[in-house]
C-alpha positions, 0 to 999 in steps of 0.5 A: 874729681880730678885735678884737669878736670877741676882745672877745665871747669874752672877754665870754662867759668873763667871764660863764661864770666868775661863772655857776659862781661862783654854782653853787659852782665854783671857778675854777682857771685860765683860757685854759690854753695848751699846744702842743696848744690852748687850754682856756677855763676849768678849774674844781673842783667836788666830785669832778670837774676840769671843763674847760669850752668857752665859745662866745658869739655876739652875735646870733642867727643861728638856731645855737646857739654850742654847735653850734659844737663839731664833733667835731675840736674835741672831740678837741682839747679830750681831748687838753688834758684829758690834758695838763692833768691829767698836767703838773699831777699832778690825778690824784686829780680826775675829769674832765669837759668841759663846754660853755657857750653864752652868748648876748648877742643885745642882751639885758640879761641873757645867755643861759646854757646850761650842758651838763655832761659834755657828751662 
C-alpha cells in the first residue's frame, strides 16, 4: 500500500470516529488486528457493539467507497466480529457491523454516508 493511500485511510477513520463522536458513539478501539484481519473502528452505542468498516476514496471515480466491501470482506469482517467479542468476553453487547463511506474528492467538507447494520 502506499504511503497517500495510507495517509487517505487513516484520514477517512479519523473523520468516521468524530462523525460517531458526534452522533453519541463511543469509541472503544481502533484498527484491532487479529491473525484473521483487521476491524477499523469498534465503538458502543446503546445496546449494540458496532464493528465499523471505513472505506475513503480521494476522488470520484463514479464508485461508491462502499461498493468496495465485496462479499469475501464481508465474511472477514464476521469472523472478526466473532473473535473480537469472545477475546474480549462483550457478550452481553449486540453486534452490529456498519459501513462508512467518506468521500473527500477536494471537498471542504467530507461526504459522509453512514449505513448502519449494513450485513
Amino acid at each position: 500500500m502506499t504511503k497517500e493511500r495510507q495517509h487517505t485511510g487513516r484520514t477517512g477513520e479519523e473523520i468516521a470516529c468524530d462523525f460517531l463522536k458526534e452522533q453519541g458513539y463511543s469509541i472503544v478501539e481502533r484498527n484491532y488486528r487479529s491473525r484473521i484481519g483487521e476491524i477499523d473502528i469498534v465503538a458502543e452505542h446503546r445496546e449494540y457493539l458496532v464493528f465499523c468498516e471505513v472505506k475513503t476514496r480521494r476522488n470520484r471515480t463514479g464508485l461508491h467507497p462502499s461498493l468496495s466491501v465485496t462479499a469475501k470482506k464481508i465474511e472477514k469482517l464476521r469472523m472478526l466480529g466473532e473473535h473480537y467479542l469472545s477475546q474480549k468476553h462483550l457478550m452481553h453487547l449486540q453486534p452490529r457491523f456498519d459501513v462508512i463511506a467518506v468521500q473527500l474528492a477536494g471537498k471542504t467538507t467530507p461526504e459522509i454516508d453512514h449505513f448502519v447494520n449494513a450485513f
